[in-house]
C-alpha positions in Angstrom: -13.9 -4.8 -14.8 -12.4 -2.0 -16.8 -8.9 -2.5 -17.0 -8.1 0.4 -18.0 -5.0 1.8 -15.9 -6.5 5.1 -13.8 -5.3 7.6 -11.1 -8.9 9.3 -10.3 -12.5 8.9 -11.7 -15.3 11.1 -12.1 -18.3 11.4 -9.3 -20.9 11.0 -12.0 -19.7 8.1 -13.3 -20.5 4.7 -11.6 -23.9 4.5 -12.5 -23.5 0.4 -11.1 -20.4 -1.3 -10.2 -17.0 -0.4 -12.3 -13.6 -1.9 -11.6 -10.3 0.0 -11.7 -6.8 -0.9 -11.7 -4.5 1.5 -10.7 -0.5 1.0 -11.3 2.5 1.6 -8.6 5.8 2.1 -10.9 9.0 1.6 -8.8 9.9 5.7 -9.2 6.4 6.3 -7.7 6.8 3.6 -4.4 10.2 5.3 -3.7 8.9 8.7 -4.2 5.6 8.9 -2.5 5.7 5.4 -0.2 9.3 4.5 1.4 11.5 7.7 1.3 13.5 6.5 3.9 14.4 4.4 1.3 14.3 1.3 3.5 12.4 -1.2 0.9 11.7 -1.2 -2.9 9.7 -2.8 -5.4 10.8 -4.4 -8.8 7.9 -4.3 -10.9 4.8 -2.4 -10.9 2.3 -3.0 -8.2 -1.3 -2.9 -9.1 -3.8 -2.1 -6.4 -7.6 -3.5 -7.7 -10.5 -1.3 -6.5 -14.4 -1.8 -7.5 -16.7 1.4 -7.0 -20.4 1.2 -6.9 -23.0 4.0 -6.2 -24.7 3.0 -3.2 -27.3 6.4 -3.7 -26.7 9.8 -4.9 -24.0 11.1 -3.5 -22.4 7.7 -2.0 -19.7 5.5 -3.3 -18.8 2.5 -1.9 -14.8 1.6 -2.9 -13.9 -2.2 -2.1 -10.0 -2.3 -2.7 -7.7 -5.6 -2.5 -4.0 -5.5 -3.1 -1.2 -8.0 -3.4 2.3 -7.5 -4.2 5.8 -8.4 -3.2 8.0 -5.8 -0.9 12.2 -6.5 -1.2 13.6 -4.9 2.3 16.2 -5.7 4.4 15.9 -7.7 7.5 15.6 -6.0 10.8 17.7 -8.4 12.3 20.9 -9.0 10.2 20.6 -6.3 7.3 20.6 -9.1 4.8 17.6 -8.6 1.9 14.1 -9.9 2.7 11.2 -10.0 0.7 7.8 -9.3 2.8 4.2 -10.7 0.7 2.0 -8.1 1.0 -2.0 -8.8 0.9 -4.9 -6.8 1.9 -9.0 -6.2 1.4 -10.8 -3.2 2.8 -14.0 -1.1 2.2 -14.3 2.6 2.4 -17.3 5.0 1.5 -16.6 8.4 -0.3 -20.0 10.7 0.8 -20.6 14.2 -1.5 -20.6 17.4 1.3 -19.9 20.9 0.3 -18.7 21.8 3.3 -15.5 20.3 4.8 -15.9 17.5 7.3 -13.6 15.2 9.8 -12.9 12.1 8.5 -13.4 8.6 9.9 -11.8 5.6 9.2 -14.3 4.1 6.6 -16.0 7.4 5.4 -14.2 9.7 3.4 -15.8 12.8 2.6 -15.3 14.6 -0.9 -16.5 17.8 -2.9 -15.2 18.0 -6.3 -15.5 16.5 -9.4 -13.1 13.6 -9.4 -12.0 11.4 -7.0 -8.4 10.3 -6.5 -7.8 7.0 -6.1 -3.9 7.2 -6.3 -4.6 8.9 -2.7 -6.3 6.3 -2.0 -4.0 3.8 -3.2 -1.0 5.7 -1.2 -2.5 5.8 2.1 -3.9 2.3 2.4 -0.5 0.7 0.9 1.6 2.6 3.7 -0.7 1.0 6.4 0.5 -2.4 5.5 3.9 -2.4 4.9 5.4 -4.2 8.2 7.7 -1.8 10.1 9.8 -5.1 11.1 10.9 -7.5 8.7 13.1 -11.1 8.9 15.2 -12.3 6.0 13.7 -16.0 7.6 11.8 -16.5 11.1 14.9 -17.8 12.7 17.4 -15.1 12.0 20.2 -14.9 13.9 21.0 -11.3 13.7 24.3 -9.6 14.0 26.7 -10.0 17.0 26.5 -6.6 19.0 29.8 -6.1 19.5 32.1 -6.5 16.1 28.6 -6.9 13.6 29.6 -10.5 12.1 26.2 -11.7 10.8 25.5 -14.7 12.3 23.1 -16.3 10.0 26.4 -16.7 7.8 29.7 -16.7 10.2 29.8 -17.0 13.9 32.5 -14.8 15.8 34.3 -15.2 19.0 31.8 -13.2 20.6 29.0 -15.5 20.2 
């Protein structure tokens, strides 16, 4: 695998399978990911993604990422952290004329092809829109907020 850090790599060059690592930097995940700034990221995420011609004109992009996710719970507010994980295929096919998409075949007509995109739209598939500091959270009382996991109240 090349481990060389990239954002987008040329059509012509996979001539057999070549492995890319592309690098999430906490600026970026707030930026382009979570702008309701509802989670963050400490370190840099990396997102692993092998391409291989499958015949002129066709790549074939397996992608598998893994990475840690600090939100809050949906439950109590209190900070949770989420492990993310997933493995998916997607073909890229050459057309010079715009096309509708499906889920696994992408359709492209320049020169490069950007896997941050890529990256970006798979990673906000994934992220859970309900998260629990621990499975039996006790949320928050509804009437004066106490957080139960911690205090109860005289509502509870």
């Amino acid at each position: 695998m090349n481990n060389k850090l990239t954002r987008r790599f040329q059509v012509s060059e996979p001539k057999e399978t070549q492995g890319y690592k592309i690098q999430i930097y906490p600026d970026e995940y707030e930026k382009y990911i979570d702008v309701t700034k509802e989670s963050y990221i400490n370190n840099s995420l990396y997102f692993i993604i092998e391409l291989t011609r499958l015949k002129k004109g066709y790549f074939s992009a397996d992608a598998h990422f893994e990475g840690q996710l600090f939100t809050y719970c949906s439950r109590c507010r209190s900070k949770a952290t989420v492990d993310l994980s997933n493995s998916f295929r997607r073909t890229y096919k050459y057309s010079e004329y715009e096309q509708e998409e499906s889920e696994d075949l992408i359709y492209y007509n320049t020169v490069f092809i950007d896997l941050f995109s890529f990256f970006l739209d798979e990673i906000s598939l994934i992220i859970p829109s309900y998260n629990l500091c621990k499975n039996d959270c006790k949320g928050v009382c509804t009437i004066c907020g106490e957080n139960l996991n911690k205090n109860s109240c005289i509502h509870s």
